[in-house]
Each structure stands twice: as structure tokens, then as C-alpha cells.
N, CA, C and O atoms as a GROMACS GRO file, in nm:
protein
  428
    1UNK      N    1   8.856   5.282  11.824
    1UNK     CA    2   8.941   5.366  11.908
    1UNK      C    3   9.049   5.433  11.824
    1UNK      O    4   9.107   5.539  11.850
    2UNK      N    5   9.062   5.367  11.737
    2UNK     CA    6   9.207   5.423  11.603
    2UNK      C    7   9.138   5.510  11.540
    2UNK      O    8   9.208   5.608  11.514
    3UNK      N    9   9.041   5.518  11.508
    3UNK     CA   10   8.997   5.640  11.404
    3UNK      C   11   8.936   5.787  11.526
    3UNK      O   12   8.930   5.908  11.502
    4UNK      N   13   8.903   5.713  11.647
    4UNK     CA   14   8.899   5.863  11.733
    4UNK      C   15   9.016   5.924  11.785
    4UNK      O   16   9.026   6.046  11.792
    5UNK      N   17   9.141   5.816  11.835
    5UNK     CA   18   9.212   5.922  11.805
    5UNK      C   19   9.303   5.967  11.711
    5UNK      O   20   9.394   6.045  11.736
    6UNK      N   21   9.277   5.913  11.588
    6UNK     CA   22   9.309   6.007  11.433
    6UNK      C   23   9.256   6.160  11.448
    6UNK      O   24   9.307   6.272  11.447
    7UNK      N   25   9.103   6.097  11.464
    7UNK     CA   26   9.067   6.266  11.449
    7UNK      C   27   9.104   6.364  11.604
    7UNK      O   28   9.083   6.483  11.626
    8UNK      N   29   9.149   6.284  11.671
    8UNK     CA   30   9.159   6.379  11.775
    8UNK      C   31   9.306   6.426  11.729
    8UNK      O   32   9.338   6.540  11.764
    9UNK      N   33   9.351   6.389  11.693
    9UNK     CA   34   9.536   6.447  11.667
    9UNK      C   35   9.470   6.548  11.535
    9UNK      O   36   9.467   6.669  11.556
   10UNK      N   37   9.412   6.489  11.385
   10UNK     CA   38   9.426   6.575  11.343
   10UNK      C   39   9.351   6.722  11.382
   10UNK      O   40   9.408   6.823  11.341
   11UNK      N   41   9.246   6.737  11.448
   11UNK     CA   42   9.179   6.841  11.538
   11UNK      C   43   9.289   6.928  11.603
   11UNK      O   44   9.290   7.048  11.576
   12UNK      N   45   9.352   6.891  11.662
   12UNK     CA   46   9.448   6.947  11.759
   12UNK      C   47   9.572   6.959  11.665
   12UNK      O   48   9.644   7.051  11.705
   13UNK      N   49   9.614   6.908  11.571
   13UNK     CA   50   9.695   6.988  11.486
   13UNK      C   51   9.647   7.110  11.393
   13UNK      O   52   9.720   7.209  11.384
   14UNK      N   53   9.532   7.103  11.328
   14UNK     CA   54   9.444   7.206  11.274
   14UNK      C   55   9.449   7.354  11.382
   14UNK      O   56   9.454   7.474  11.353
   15UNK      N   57   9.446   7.267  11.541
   15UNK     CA   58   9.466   7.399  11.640
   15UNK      C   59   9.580   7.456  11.629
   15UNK      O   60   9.592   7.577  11.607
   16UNK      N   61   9.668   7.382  11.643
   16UNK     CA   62   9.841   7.466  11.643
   16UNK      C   63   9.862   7.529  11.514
   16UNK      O   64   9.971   7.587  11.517
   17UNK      N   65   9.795   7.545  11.383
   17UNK     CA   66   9.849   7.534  11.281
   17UNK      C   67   9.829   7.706  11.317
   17UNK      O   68   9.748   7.768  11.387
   18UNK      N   69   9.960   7.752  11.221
   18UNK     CA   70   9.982   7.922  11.238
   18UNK      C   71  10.010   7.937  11.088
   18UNK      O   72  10.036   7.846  11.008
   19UNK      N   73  10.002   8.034  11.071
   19UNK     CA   74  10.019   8.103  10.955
   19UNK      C   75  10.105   8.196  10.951
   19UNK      O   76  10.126   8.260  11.053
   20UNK      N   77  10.190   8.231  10.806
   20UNK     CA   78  10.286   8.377  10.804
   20UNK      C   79  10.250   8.460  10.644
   20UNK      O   80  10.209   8.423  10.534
   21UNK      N   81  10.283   8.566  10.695
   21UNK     CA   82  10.211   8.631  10.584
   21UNK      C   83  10.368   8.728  10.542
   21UNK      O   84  10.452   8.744  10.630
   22UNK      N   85  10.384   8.773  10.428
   22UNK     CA   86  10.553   8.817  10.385
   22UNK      C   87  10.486   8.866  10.249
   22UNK      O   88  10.391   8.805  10.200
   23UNK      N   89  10.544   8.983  10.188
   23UNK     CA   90  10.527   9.024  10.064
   23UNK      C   91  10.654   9.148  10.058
   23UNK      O   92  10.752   9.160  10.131
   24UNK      N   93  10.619   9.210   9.971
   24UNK     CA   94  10.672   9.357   9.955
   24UNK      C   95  10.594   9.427   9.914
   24UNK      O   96  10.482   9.399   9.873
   25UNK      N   97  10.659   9.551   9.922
   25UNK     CA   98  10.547   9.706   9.922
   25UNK      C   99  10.625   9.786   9.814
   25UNK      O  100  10.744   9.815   9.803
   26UNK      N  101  10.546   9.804   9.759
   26UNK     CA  102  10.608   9.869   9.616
   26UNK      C  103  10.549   9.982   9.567
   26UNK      O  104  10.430  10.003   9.588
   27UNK      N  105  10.620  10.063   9.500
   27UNK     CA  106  10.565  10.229   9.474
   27UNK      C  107  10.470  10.206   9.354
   27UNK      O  108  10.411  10.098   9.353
   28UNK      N  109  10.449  10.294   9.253
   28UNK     CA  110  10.358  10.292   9.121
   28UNK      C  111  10.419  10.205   9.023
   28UNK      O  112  10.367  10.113   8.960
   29UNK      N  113  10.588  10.266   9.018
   29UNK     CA  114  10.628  10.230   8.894
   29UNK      C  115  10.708  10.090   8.968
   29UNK      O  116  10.802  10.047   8.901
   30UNK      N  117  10.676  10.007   9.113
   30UNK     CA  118  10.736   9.857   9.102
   30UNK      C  119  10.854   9.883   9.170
   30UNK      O  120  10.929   9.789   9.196
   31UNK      N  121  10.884  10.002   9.204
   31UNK     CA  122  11.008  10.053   9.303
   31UNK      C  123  10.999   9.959   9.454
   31UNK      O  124  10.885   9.945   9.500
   32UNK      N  125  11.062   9.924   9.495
   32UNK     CA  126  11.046   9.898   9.659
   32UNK      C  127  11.046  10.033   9.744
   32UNK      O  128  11.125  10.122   9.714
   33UNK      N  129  10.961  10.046   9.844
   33UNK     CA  130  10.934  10.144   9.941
   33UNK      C  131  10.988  10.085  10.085
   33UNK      O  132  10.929   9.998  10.149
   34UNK      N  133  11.110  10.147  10.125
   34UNK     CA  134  11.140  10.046  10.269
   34UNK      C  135  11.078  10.171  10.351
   34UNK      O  136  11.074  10.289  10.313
   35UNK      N  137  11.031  10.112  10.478
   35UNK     CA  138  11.000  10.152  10.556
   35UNK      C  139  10.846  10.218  10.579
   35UNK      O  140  10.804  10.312  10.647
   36UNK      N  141  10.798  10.145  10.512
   36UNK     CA  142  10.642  10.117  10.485
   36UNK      C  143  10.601  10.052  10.581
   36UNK      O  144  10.666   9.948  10.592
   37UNK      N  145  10.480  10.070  10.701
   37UNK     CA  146  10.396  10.005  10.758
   37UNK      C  147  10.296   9.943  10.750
   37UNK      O  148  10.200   9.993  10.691
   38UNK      N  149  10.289   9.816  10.805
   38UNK     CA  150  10.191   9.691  10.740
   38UNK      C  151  10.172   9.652  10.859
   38UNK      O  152  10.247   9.622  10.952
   39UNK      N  153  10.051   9.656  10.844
   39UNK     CA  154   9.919   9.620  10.960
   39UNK      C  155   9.793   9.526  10.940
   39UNK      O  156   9.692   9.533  10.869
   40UNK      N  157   9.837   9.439  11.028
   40UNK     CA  158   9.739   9.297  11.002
   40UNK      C  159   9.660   9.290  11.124
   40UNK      O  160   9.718   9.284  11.231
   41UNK      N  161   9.512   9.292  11.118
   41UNK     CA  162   9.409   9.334  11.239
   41UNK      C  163   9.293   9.177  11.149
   41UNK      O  164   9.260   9.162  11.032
   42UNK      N  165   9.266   9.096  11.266
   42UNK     CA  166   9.169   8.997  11.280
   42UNK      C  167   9.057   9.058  11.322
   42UNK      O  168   9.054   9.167  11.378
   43UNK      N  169   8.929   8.963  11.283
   43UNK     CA  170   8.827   9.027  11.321
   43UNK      C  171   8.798   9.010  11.485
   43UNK      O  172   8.704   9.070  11.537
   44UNK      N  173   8.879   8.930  11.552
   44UNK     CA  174   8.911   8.891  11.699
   44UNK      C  175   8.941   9.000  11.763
   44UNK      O  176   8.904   9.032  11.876
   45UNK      N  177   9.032   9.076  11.668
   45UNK     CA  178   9.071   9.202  11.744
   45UNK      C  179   9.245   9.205  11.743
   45UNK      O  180   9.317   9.303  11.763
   46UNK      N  181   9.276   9.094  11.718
   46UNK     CA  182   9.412   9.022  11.750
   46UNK      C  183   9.491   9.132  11.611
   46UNK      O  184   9.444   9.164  11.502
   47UNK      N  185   9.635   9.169  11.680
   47UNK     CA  186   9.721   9.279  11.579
   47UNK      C  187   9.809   9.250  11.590
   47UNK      O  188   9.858   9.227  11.701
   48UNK      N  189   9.886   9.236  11.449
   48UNK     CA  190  10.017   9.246  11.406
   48UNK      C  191  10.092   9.349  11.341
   48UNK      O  192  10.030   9.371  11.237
   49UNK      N  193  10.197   9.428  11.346
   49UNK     CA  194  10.275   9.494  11.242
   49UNK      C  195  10.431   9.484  11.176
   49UNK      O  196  10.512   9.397  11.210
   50UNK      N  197  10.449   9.550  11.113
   50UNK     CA  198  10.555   9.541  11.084
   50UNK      C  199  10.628   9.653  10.988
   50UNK      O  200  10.550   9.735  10.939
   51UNK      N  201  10.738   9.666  10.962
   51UNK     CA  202  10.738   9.765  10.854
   51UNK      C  203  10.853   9.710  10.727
   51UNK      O  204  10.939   9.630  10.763
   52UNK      N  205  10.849   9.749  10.601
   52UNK     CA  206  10.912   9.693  10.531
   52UNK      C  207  11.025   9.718  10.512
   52UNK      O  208  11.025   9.834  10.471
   53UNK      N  209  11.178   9.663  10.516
   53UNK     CA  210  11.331   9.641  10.521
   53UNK      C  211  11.361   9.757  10.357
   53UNK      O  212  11.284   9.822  10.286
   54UNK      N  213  11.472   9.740  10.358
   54UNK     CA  214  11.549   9.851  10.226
   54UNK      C  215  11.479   9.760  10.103
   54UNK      O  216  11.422   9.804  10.003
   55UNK      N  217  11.489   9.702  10.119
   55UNK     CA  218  11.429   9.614   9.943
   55UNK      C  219  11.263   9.600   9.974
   55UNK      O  220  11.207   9.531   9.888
   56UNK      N  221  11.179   9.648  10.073
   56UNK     CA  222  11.018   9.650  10.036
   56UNK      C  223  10.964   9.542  10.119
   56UNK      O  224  10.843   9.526  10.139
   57UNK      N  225  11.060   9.465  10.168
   57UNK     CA  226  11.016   9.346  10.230
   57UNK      C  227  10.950   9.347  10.336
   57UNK      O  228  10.970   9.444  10.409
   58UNK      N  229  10.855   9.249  10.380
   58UNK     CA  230  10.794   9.257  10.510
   58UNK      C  231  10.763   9.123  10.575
   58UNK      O  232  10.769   9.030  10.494
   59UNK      N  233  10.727   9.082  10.719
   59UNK     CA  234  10.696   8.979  10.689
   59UNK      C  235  10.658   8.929  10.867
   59UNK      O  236  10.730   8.950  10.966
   60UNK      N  237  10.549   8.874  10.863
   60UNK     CA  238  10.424   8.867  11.001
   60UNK      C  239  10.400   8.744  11.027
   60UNK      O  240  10.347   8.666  10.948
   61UNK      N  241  10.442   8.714  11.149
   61UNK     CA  242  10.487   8.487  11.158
   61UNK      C  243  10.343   8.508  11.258
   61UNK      O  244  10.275   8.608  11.281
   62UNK      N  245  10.332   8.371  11.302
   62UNK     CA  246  10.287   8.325  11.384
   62UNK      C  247  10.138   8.389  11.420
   62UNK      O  248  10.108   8.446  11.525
   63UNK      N  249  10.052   8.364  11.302
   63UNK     CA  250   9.947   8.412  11.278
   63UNK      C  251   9.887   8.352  11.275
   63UNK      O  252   9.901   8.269  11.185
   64UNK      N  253   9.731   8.333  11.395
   64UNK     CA  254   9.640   8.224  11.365
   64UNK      C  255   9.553   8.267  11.221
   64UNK      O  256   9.544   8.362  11.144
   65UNK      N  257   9.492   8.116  11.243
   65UNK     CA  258   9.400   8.133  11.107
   65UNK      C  259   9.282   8.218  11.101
   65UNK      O  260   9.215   8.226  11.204
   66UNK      N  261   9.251   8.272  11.013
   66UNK     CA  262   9.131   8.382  11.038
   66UNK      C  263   9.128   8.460  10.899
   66UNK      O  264   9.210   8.442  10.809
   67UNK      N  265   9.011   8.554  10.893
   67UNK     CA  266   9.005   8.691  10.837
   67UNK      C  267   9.095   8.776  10.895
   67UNK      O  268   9.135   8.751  11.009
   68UNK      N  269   9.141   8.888  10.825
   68UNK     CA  270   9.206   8.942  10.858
   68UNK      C  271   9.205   9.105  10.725
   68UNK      O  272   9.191   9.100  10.603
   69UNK      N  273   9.225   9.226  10.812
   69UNK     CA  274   9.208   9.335  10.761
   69UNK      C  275   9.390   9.373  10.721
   69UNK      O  276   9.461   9.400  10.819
   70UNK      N  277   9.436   9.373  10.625
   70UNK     CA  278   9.578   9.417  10.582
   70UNK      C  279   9.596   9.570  10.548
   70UNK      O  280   9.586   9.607  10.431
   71UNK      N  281   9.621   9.654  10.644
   71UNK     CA  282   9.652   9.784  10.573
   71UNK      C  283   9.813   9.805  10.571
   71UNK      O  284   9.882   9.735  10.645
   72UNK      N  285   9.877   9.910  10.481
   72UNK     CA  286   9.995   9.966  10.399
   72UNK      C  287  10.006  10.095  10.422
   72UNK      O  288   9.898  10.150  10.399
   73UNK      N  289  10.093  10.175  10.459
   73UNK     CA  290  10.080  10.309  10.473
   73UNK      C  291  10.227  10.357  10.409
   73UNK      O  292  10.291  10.254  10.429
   74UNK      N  293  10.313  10.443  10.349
   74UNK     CA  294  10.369  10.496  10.339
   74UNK      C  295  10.396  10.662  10.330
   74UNK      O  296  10.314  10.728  10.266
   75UNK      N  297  10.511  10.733  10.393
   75UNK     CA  298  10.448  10.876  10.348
   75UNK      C  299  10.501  10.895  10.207
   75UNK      O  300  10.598  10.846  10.149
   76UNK      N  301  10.400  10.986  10.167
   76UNK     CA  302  10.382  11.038  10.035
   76UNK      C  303  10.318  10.942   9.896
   76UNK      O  304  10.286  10.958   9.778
   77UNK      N  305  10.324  10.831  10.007
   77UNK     CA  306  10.165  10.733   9.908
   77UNK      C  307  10.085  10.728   9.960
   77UNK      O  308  10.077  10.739  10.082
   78UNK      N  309   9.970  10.703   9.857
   78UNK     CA  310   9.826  10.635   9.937
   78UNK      C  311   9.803  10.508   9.980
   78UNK      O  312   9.825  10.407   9.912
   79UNK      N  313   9.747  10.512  10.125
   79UNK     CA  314   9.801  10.377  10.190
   79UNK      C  315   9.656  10.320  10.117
   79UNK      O  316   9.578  10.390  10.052
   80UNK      N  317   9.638  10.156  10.150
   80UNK     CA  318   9.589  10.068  10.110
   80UNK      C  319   9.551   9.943  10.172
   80UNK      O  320   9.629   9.860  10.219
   81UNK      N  321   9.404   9.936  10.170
   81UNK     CA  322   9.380   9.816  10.289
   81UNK      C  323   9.282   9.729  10.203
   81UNK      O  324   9.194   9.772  10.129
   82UNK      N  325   9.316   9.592  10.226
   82UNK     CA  326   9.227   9.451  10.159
   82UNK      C  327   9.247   9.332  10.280
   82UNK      O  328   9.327   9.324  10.372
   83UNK      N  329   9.125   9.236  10.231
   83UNK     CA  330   9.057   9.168  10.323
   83UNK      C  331   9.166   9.061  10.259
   83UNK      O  332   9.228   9.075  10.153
   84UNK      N  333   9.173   8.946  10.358
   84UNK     CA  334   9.266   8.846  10.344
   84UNK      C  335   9.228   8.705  10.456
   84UNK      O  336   9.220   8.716  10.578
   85UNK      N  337   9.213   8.610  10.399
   85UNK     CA  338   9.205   8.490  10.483
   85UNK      C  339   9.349   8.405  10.465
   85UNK      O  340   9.406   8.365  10.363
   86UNK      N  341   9.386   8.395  10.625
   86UNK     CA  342   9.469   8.312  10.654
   86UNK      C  343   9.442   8.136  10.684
   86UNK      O  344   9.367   8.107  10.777
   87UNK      N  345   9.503   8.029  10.605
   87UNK     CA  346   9.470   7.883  10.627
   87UNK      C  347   9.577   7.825  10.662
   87UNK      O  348   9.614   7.748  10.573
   88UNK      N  349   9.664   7.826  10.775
   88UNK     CA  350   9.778   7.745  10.826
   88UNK      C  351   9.895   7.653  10.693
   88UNK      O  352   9.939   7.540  10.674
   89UNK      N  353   9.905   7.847  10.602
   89UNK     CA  354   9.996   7.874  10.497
   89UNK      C  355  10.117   7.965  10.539
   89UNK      O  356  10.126   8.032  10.642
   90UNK      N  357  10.190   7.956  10.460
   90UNK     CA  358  10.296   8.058  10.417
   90UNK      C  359  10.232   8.128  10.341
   90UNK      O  360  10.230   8.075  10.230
   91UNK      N  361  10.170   8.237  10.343
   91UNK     CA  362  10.116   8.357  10.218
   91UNK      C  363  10.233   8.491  10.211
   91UNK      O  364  10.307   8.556  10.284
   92UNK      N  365  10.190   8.478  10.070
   92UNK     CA  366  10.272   8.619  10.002
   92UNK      C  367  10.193   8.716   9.935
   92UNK      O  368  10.160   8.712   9.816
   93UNK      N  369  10.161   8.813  10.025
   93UNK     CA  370  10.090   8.922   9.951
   93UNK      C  371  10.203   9.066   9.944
   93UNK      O  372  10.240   9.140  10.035
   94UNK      N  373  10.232   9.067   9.811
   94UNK     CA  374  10.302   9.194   9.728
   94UNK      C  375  10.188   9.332   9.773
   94UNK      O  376  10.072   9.329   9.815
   95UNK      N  377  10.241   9.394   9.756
   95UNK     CA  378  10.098   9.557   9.789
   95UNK      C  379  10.191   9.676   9.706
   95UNK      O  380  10.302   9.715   9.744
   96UNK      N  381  10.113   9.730   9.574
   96UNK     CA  382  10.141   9.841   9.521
   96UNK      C  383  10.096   9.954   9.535
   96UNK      O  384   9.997   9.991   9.472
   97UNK      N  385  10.144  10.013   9.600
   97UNK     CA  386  10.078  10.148   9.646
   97UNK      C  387  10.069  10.271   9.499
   97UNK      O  388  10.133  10.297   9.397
   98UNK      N  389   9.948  10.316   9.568
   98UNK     CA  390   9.968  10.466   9.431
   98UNK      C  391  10.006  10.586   9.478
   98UNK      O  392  10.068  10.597   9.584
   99UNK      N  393   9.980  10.665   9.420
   99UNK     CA  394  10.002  10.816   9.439
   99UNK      C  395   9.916  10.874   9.487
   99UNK      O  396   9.802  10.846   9.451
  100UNK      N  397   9.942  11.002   9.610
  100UNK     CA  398   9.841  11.009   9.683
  100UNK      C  399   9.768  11.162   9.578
  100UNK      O  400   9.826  11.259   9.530
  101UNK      N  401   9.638  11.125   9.576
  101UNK     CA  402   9.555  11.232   9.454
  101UNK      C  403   9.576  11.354   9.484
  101UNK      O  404   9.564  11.394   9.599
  102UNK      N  405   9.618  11.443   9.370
  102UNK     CA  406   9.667  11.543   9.393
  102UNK      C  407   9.526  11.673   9.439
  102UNK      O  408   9.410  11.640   9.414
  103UNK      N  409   9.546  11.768   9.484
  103UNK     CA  410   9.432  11.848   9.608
  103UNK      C  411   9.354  11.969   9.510
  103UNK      O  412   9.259  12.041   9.539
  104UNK      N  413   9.437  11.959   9.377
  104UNK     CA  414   9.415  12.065   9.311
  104UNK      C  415   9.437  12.212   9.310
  104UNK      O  416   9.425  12.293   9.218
  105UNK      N  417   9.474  12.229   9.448
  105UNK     CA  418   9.523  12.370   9.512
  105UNK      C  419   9.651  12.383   9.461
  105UNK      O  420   9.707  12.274   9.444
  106UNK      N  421   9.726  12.501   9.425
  106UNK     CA  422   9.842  12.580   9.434
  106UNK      C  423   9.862  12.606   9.581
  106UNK      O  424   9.781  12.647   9.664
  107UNK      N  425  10.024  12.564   9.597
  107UNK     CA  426  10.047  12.611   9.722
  107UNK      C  427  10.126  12.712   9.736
  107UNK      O  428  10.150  12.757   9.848
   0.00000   0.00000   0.00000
């Protein structure tokens, strides 16, 4: 009876367990970009955002565990999206954005 309900507690803590995800958003040359949008989409469907503070910062609590699609947008960079698994961590993903490719046209 002691080892079923071991695993029944740890089961049901594995359920509650949440995740947060926090980094900064940074230009080419390592600059902080505030006010950058960061978008965290599960394959559930389930969405988070946020946008990043004067120093680049960002930061997305209470996130179940899962896959998850991370996109970055800023204007006048090229935004940027990578795959990411969440495990009932604190994660820190940094995101360096580039330059958006130039069109070749004279304007």
C-alpha cells in the first residue's frame, strides 16, 4: 500500500509540475531590443506571450510541460522561431535576432 501511494503522489506531482521560460532578445551585435514580442504556442494549441522590458528581458510562468513553438519578432529585425521542450524547469532561452535581408531595390 506504501509504494502505491508513493507513486500515486509522485504521478500527481509530475501533474502540477509547470514550467517558466525567461531569456532576452538581443540585436546582431548583443544589444538588448526592448519591446520585442515572444510567442510561445504548444502543439495543444495552448498560447503564451509576452514582450521584452528596456534591458531585452522576457519572461512566460506557468507553463505546462510540452513541445512548444517559440517565435521573436521585432520591427526592423528578422523575427525568429525554434522548437523547444518544456520539463517542469526554469528555462532560459536568450534569442539573437538578425538583420532583416536587404530587398536589393533603391528606394
Amino acid at each position: 500500500m506504501a509504494k502505491t501511494l508513493w507513486v500515486l503522489l509522485a504521478a500527481s506531482s509530475a501533474m502540477l509540475a509547470d514550467s517558466t521560460l525567461t531569456g532576452r532578445v538581443l540585436d546582431p551585435r548583443g544589444n538588448a531590443v526592448p519591446g520585442a514580442t515572444v510567442r510561445l504556442q504548444a502543439r495543444s494549441g495552448r498560447r503564451a506571450a509576452a514582450a521584452s522590458d528596456a534591458e531585452g528581458r522576457y519572461a512566460l510562468g506557468a507553463l505546462p510541460d510540452g513541445e512548444y513553438r517559440l517565435s521573436v519578432e521585432a520591427p526592423g529585425l528578422a523575427g525568429t522561431e525554434q522548437a523547444i521542450v518544456l520539463a517542469g524547469e526554469a528555462a532560459v532561452r536568450d534569442v539573437q535576432l538578425t538583420q532583416l535581408p536587404c530587398s536589393g531595390r533603391a528606394l
